[in-house]
PDB file of N, CA, C, O and CB in Angstrom:
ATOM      1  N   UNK A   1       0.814  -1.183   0.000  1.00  0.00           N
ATOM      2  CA  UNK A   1       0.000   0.000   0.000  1.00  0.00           C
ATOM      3  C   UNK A   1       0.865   1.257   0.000  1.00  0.00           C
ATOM      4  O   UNK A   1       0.436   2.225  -0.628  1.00  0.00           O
ATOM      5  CB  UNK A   1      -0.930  -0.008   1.192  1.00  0.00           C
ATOM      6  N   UNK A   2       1.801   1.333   0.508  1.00  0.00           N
ATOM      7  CA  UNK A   2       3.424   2.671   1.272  1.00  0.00           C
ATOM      8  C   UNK A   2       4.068   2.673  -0.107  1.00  0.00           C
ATOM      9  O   UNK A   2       4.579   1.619  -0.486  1.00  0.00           O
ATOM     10  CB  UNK A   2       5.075   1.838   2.952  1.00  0.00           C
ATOM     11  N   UNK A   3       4.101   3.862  -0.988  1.00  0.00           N
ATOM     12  CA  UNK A   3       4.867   3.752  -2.075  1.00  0.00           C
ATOM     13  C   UNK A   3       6.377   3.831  -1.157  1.00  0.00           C
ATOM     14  O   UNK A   3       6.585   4.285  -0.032  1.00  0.00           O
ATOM     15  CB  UNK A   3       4.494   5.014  -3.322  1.00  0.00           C
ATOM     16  N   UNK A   4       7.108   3.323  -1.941  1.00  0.00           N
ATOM     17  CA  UNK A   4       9.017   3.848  -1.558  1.00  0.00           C
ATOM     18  C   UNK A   4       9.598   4.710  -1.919  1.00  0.00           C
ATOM     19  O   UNK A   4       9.306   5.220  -3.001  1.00  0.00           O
ATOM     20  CB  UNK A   4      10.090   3.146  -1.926  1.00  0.00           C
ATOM     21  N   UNK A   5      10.374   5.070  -1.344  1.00  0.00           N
ATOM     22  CA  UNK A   5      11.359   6.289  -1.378  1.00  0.00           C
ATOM     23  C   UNK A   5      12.318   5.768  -2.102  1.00  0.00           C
ATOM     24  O   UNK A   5      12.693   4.613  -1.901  1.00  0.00           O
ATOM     25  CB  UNK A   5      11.925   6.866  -0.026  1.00  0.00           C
ATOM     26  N   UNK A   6      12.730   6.369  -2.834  1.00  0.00           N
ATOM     27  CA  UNK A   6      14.178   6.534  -3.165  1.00  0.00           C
ATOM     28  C   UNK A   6      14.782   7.465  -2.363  1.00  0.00           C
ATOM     29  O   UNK A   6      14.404   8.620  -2.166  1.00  0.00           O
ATOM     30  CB  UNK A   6      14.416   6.917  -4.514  1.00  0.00           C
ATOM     31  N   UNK A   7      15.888   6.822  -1.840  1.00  0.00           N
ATOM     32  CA  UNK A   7      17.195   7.721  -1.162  1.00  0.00           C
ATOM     33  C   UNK A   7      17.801   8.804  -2.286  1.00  0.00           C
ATOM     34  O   UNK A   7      17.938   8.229  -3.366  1.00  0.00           O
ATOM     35  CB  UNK A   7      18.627   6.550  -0.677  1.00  0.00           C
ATOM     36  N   UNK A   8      18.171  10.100  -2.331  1.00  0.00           N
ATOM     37  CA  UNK A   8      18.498  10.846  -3.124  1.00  0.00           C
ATOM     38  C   UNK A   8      20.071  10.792  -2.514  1.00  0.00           C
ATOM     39  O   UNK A   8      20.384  11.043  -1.350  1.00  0.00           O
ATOM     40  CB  UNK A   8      17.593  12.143  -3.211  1.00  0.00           C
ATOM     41  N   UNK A   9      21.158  10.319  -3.829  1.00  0.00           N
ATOM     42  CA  UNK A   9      22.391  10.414  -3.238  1.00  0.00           C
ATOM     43  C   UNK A   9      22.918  11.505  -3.221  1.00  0.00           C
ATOM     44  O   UNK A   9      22.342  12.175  -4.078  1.00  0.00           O
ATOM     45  CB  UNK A   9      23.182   9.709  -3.666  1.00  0.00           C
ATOM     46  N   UNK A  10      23.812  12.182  -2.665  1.00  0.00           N
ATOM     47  CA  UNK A  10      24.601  12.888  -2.300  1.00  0.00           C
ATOM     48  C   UNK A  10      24.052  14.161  -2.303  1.00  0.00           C
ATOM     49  O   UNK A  10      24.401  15.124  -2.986  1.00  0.00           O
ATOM     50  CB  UNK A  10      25.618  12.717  -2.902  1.00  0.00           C
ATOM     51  N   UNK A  11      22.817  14.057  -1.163  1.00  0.00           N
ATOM     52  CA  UNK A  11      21.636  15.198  -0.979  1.00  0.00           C
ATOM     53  C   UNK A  11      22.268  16.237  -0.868  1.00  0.00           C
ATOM     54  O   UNK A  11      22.020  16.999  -1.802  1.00  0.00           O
ATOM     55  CB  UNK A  11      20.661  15.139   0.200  1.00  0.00           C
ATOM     56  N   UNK A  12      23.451  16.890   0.322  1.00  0.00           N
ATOM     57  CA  UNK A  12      24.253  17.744   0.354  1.00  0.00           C
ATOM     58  C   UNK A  12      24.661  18.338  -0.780  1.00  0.00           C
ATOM     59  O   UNK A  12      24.390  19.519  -0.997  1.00  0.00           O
ATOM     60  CB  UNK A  12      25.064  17.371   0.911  1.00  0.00           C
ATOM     61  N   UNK A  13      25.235  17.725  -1.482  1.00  0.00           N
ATOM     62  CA  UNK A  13      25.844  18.289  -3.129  1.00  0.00           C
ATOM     63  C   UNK A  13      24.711  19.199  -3.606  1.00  0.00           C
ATOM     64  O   UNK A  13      24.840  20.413  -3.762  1.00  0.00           O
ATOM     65  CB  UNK A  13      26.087  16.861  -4.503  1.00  0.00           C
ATOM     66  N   UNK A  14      23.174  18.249  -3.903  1.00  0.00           N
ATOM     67  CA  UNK A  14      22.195  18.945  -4.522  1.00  0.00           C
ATOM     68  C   UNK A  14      22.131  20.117  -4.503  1.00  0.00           C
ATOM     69  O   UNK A  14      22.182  20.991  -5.368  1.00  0.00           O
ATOM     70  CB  UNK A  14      21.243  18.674  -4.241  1.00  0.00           C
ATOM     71  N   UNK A  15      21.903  20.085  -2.463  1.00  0.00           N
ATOM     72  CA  UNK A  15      21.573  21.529  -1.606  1.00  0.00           C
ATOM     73  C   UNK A  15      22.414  22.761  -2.042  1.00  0.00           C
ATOM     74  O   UNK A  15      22.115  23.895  -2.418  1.00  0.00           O
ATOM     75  CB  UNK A  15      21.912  21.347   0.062  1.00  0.00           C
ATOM     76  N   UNK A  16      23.392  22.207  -1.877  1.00  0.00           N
ATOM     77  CA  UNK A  16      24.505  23.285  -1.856  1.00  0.00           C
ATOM     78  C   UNK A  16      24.727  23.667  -3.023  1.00  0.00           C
ATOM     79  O   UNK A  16      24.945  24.878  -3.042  1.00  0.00           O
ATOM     80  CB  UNK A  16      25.755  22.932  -1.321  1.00  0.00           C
ATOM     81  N   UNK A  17      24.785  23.067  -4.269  1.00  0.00           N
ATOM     82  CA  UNK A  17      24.999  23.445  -5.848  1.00  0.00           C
ATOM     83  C   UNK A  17      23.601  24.179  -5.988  1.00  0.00           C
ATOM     84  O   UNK A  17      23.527  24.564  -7.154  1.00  0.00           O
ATOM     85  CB  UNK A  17      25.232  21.960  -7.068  1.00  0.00           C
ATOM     86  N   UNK A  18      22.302  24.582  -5.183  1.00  0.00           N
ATOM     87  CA  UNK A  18      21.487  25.602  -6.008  1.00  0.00           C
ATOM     88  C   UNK A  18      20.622  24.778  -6.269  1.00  0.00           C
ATOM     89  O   UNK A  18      19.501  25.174  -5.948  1.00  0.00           O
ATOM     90  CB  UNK A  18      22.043  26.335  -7.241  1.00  0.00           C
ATOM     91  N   UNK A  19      20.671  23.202  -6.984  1.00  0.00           N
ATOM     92  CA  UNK A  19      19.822  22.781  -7.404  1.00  0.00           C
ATOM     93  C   UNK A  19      18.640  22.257  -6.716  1.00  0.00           C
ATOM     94  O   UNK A  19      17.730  21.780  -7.395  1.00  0.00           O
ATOM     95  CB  UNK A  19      20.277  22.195  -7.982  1.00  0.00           C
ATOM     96  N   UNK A  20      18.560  22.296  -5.481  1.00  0.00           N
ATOM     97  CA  UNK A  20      17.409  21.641  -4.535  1.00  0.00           C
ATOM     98  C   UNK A  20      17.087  22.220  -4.000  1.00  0.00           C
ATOM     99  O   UNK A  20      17.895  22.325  -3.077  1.00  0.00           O
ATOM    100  CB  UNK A  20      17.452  20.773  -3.776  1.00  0.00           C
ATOM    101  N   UNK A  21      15.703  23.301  -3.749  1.00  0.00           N
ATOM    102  CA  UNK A  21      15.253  23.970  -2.634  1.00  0.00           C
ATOM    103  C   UNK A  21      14.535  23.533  -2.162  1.00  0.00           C
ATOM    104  O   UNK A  21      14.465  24.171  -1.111  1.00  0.00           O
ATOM    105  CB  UNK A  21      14.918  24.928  -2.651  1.00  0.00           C
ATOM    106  N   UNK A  22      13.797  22.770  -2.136  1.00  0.00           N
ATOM    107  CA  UNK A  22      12.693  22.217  -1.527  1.00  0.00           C
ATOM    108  C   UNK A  22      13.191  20.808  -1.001  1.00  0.00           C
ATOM    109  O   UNK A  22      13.974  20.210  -1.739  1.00  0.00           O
ATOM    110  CB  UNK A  22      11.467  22.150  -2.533  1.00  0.00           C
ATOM    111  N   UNK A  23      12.787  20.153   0.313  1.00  0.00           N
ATOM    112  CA  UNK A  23      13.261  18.378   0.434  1.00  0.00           C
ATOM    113  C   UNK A  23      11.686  17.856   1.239  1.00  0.00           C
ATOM    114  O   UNK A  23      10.667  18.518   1.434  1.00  0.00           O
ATOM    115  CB  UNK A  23      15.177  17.986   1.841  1.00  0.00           C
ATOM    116  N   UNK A  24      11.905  16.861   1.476  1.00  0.00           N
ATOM    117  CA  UNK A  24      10.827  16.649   2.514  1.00  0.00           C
ATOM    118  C   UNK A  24      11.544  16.310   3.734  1.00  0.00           C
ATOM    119  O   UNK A  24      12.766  16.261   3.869  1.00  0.00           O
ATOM    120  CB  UNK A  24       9.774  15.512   2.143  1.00  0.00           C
ATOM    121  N   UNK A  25      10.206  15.968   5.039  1.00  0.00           N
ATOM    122  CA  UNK A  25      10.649  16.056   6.171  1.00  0.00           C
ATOM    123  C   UNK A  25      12.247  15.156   6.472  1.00  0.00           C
ATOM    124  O   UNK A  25      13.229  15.566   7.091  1.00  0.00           O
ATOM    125  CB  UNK A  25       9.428  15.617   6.966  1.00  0.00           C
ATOM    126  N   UNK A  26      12.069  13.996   5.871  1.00  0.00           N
ATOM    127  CA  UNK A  26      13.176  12.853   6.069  1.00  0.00           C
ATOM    128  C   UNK A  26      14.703  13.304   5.480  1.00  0.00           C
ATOM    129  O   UNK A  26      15.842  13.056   5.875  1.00  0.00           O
ATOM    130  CB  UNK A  26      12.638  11.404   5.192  1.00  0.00           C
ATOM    131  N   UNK A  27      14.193  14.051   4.397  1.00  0.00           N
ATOM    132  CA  UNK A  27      15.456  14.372   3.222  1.00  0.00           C
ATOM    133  C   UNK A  27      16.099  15.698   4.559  1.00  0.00           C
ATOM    134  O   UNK A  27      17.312  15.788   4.749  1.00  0.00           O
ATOM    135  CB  UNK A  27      14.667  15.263   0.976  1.00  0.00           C
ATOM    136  N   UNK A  28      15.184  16.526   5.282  1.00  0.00           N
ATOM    137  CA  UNK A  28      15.632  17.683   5.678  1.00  0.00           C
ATOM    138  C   UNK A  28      16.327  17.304   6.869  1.00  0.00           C
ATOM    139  O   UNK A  28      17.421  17.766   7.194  1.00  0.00           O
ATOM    140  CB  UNK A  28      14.621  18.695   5.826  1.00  0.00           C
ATOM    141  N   UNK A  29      15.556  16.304   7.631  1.00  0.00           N
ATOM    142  CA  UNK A  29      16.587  16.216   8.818  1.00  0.00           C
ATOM    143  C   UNK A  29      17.693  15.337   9.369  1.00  0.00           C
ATOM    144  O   UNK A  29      18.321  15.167  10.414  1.00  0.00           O
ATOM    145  CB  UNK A  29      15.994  16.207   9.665  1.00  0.00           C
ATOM    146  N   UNK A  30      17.576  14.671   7.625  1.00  0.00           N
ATOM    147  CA  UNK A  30      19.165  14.330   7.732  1.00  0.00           C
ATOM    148  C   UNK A  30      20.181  15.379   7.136  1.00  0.00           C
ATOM    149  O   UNK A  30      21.356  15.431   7.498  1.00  0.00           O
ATOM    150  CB  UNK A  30      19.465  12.953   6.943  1.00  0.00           C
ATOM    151  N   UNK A  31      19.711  16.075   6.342  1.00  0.00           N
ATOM    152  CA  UNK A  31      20.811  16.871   6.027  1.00  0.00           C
ATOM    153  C   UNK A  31      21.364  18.296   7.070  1.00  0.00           C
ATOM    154  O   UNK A  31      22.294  19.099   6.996  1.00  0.00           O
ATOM    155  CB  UNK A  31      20.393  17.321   4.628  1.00  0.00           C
ATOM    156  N   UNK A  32      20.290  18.075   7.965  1.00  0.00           N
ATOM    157  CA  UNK A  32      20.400  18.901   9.214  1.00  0.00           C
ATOM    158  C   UNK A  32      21.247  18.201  10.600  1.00  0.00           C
ATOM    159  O   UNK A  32      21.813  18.742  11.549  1.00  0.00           O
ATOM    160  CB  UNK A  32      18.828  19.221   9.626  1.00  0.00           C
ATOM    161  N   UNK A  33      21.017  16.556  10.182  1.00  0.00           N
ATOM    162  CA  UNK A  33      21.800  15.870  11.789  1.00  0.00           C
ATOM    163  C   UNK A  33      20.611  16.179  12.867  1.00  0.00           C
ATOM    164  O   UNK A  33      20.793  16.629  13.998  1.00  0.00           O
ATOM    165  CB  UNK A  33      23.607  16.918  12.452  1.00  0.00           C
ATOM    166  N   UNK A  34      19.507  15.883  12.347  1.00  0.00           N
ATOM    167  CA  UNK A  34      18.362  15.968  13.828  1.00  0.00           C
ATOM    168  C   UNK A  34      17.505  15.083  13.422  1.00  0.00           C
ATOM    169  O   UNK A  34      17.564  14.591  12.295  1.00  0.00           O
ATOM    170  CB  UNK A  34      17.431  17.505  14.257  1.00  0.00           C
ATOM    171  N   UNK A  35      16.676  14.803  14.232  1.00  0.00           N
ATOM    172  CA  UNK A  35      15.379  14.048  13.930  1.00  0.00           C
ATOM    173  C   UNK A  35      14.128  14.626  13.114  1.00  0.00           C
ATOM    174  O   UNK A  35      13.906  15.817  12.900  1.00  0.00           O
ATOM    175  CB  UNK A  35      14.858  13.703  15.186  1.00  0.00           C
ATOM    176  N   UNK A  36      13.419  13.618  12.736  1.00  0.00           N
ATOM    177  CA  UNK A  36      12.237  13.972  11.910  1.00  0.00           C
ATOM    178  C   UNK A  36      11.659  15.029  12.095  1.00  0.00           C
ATOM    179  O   UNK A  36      11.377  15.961  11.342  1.00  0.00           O
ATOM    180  CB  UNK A  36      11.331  13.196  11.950  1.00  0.00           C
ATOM    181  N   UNK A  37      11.385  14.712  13.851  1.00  0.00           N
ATOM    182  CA  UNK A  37       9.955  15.516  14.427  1.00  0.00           C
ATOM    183  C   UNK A  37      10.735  17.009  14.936  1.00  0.00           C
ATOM    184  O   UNK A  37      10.100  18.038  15.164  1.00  0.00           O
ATOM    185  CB  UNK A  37       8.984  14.479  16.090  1.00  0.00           C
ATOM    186  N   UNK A  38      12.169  16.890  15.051  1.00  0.00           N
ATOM    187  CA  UNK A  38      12.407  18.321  15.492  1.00  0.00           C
ATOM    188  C   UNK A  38      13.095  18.909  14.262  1.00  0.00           C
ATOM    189  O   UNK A  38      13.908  19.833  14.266  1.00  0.00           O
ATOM    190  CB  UNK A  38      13.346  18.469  16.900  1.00  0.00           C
ATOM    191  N   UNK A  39      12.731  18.362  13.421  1.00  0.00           N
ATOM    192  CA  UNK A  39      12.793  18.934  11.735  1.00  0.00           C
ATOM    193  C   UNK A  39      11.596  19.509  11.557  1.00  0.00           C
ATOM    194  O   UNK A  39      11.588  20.740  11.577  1.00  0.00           O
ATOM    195  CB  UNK A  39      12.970  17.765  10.453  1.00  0.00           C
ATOM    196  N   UNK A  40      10.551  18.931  11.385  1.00  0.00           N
ATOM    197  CA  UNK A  40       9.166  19.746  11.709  1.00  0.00           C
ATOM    198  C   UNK A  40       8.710  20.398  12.068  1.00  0.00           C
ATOM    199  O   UNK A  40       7.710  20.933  11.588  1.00  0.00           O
ATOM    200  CB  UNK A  40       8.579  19.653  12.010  1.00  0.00           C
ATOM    201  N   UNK A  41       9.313  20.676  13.207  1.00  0.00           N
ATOM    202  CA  UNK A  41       9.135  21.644  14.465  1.00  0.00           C
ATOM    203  C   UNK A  41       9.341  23.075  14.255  1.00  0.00           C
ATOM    204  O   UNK A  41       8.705  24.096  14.512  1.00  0.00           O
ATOM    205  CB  UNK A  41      10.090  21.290  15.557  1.00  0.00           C
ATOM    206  N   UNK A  42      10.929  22.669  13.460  1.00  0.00           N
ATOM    207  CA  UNK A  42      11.411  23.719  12.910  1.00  0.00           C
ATOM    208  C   UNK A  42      10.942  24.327  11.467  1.00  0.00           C
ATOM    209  O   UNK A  42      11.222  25.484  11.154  1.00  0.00           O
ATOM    210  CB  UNK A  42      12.625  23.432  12.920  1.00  0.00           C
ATOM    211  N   UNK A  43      10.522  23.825  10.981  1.00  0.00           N
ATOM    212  CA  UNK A  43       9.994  23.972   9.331  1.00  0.00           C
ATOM    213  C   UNK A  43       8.835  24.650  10.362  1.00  0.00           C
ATOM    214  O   UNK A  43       8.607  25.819  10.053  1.00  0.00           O
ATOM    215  CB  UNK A  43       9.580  22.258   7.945  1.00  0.00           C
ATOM    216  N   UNK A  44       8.035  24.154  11.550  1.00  0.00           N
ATOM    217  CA  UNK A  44       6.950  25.005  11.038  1.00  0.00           C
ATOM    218  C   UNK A  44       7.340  26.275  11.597  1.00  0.00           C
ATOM    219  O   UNK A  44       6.923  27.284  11.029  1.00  0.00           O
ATOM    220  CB  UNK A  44       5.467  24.563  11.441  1.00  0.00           C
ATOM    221  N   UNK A  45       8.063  26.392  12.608  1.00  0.00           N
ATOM    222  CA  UNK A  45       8.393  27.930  13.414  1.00  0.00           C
ATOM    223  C   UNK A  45       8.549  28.793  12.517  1.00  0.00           C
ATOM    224  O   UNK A  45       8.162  29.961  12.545  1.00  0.00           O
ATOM    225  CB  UNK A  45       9.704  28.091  14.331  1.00  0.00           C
ATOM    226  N   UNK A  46       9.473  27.919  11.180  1.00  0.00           N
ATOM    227  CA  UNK A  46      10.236  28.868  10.364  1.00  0.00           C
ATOM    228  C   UNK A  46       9.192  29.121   9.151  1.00  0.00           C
ATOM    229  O   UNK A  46       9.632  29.777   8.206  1.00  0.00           O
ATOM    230  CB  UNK A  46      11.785  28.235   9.866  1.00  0.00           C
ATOM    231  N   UNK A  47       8.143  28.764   9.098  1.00  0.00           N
ATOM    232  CA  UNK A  47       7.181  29.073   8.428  1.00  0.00           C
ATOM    233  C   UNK A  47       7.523  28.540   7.053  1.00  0.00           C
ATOM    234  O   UNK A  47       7.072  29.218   6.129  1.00  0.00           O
ATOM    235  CB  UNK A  47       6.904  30.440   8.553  1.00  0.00           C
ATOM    236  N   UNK A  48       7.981  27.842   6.838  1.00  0.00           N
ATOM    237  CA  UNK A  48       8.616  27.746   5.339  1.00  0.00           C
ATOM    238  C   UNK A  48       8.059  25.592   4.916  1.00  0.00           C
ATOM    239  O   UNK A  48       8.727  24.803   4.248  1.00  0.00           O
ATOM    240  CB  UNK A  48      11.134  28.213   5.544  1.00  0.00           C
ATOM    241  N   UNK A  49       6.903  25.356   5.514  1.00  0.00           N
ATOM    242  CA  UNK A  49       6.491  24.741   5.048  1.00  0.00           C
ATOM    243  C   UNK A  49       5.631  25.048   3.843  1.00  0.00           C
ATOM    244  O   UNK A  49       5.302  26.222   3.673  1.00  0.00           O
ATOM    245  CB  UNK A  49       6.206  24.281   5.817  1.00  0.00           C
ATOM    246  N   UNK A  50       5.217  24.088   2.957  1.00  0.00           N
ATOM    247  CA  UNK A  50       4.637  23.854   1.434  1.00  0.00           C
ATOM    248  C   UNK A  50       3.633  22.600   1.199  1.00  0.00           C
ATOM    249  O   UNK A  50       4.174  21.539   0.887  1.00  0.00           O
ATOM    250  CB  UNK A  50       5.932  23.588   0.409  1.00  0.00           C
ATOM    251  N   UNK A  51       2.203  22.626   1.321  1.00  0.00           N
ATOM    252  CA  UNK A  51       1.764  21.407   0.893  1.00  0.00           C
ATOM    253  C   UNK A  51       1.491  21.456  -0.383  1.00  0.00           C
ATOM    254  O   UNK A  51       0.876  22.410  -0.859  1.00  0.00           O
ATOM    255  CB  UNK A  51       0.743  20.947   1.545  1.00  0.00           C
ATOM    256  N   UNK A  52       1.884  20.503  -1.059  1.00  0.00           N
ATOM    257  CA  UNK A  52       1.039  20.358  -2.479  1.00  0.00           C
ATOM    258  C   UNK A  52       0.845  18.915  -2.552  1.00  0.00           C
ATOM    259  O   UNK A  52       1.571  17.928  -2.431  1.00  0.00           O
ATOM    260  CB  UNK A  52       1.852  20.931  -3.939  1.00  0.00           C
ATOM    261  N   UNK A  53      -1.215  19.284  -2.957  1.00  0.00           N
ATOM    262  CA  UNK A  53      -1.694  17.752  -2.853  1.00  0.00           C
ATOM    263  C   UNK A  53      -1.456  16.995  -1.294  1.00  0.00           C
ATOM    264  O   UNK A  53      -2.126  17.346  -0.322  1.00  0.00           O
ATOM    265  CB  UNK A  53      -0.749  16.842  -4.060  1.00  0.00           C
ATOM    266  N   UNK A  54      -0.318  15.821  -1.207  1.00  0.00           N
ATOM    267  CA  UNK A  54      -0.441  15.123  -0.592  1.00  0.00           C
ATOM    268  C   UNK A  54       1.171  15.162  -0.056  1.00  0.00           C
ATOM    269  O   UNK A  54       1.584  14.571   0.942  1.00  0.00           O
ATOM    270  CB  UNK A  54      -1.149  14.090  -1.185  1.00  0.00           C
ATOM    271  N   UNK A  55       1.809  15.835  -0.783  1.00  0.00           N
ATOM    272  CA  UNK A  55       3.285  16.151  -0.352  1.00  0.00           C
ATOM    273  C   UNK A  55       3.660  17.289   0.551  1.00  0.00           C
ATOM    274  O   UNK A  55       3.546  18.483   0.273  1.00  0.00           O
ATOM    275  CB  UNK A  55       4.040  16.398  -1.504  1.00  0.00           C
ATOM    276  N   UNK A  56       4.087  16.815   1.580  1.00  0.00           N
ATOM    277  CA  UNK A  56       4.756  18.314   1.593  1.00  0.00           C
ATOM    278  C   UNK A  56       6.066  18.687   1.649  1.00  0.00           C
ATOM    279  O   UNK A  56       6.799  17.820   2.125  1.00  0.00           O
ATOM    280  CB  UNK A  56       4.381  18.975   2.569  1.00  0.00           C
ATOM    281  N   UNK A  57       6.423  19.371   1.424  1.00  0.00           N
ATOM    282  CA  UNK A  57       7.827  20.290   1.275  1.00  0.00           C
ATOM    283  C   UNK A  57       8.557  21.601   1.932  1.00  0.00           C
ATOM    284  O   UNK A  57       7.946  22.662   2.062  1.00  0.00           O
ATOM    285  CB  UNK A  57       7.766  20.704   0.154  1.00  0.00           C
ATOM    286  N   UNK A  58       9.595  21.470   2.238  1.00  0.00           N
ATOM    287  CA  UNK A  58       9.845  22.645   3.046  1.00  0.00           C
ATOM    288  C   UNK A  58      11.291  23.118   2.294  1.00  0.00           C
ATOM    289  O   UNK A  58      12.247  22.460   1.886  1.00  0.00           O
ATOM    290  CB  UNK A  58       9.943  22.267   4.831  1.00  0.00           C
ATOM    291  N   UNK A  59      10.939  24.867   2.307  1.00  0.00           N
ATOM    292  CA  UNK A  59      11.941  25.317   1.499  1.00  0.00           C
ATOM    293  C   UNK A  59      13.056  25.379   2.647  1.00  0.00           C
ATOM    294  O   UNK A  59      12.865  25.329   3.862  1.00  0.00           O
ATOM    295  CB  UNK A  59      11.577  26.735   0.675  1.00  0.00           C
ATOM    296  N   UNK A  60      14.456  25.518   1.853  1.00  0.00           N
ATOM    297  CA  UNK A  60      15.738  25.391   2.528  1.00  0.00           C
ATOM    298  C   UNK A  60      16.397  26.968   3.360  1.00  0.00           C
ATOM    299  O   UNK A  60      17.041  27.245   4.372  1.00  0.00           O
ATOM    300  CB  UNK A  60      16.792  24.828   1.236  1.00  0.00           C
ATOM    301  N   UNK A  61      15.822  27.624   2.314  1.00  0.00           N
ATOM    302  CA  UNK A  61      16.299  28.799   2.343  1.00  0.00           C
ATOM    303  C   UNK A  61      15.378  29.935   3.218  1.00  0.00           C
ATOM    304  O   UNK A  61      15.778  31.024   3.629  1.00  0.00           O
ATOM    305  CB  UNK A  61      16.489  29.110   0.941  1.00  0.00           C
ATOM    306  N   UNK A  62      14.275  29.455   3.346  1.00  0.00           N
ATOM    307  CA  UNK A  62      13.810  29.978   5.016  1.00  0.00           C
ATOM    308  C   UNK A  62      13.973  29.510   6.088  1.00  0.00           C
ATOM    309  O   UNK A  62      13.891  30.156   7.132  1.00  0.00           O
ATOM    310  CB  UNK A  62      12.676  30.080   5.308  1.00  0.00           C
ATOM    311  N   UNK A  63      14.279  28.085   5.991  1.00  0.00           N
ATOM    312  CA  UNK A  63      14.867  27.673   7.350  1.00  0.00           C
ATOM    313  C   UNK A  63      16.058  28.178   7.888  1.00  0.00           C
ATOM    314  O   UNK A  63      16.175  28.431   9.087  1.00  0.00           O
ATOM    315  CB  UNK A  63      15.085  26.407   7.372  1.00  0.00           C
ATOM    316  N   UNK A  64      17.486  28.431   6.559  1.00  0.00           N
ATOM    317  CA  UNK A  64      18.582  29.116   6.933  1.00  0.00           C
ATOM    318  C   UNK A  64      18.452  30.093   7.368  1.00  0.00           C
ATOM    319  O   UNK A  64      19.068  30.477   8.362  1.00  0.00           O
ATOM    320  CB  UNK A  64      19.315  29.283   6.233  1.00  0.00           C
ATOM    321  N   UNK A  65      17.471  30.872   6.634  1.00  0.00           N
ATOM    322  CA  UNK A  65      17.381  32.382   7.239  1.00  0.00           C
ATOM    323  C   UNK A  65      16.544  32.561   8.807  1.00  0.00           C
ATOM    324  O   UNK A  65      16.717  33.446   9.645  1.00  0.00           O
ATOM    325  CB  UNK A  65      16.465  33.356   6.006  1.00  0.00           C
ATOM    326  N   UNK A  66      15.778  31.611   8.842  1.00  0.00           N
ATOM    327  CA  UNK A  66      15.426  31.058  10.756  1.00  0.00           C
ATOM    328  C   UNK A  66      16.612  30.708  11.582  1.00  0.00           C
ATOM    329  O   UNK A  66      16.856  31.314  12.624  1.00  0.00           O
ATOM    330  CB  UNK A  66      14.459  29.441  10.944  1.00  0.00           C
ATOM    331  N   UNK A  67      17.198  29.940  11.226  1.00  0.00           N
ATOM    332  CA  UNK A  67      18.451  29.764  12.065  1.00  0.00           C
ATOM    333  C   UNK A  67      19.439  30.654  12.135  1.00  0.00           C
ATOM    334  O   UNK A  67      20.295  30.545  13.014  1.00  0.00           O
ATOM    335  CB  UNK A  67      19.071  28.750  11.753  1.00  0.00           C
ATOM    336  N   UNK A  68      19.462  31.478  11.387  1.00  0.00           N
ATOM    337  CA  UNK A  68      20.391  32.871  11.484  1.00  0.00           C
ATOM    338  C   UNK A  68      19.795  33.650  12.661  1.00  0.00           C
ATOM    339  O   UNK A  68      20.539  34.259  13.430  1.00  0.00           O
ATOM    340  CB  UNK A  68      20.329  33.912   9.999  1.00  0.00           C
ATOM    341  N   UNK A  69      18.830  33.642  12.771  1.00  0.00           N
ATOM    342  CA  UNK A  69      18.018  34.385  14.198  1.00  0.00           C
ATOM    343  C   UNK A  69      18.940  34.115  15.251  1.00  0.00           C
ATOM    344  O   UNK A  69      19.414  35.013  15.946  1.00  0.00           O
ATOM    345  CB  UNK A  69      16.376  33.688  14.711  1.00  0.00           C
ATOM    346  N   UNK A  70      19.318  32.426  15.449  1.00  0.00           N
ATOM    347  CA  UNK A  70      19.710  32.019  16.612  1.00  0.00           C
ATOM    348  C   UNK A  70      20.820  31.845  16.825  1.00  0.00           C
ATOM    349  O   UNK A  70      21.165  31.024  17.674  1.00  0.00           O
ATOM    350  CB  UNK A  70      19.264  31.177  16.935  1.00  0.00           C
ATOM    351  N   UNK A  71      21.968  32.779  15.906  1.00  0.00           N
ATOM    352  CA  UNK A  71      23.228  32.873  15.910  1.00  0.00           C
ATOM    353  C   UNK A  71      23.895  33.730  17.026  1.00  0.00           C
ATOM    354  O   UNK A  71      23.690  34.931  17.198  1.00  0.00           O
ATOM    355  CB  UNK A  71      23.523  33.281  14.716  1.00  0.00           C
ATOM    356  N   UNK A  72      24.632  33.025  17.679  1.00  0.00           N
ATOM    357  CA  UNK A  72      25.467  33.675  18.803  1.00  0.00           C
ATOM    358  C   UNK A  72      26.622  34.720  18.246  1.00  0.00           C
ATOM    359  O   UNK A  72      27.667  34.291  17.758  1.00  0.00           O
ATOM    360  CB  UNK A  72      26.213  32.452  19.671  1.00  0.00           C
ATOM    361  N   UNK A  73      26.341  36.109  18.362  1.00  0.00           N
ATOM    362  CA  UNK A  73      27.065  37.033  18.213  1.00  0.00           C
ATOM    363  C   UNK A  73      28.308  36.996  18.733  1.00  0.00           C
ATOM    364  O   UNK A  73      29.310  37.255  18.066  1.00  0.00           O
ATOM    365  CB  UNK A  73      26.527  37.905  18.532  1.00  0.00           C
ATOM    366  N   UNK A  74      28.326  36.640  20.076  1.00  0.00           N
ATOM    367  CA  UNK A  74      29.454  36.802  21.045  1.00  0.00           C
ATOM    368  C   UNK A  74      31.032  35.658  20.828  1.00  0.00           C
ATOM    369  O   UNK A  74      32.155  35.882  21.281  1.00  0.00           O
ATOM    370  CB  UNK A  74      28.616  36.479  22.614  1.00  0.00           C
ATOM    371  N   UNK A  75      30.634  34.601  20.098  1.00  0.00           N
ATOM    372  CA  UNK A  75      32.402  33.409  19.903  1.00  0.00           C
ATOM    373  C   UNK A  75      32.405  34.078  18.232  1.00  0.00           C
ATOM    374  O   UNK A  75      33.292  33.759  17.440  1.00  0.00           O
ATOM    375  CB  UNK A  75      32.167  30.647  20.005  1.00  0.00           C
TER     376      UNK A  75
END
């Protein structure tokens, strides 16, 4: 009934070459080093979730710009 995923290799490369703005929850919080649900968490604070249809998607480039909020000025 669960269609499959394909693993996207060398997701990082994508990200970083421009070509991927959008991932889903699984794709995002590995390329972040956190878990699913505090990938989510964060997509939604950062407002930069996307449903379409039955997918959803979260752009990359509002989350960076969320986590820039929480940059320590001081080291």
């Amino acid at each position: 009934m669960g269609n499959n995923r394909s693993k996207v290799p060398d997701l990082e490369k994508l990200v970083k070459g421009g070509r991927k703005k959008f991932v889903r929850y699984e794709e995002g919080a590995m390329l972040y080093s956190m878990g699913v649900h505090t990938f989510q968490q964060l997509a939604k604070d950062a407002r930069s979730v996307y449903h379409v249809k039955r997918i959803v998607l979260v752009n990359l480039d509002l989350i960076d710009e969320y986590l820039e909020a929480f940059r320590d000025e001081e080291f």
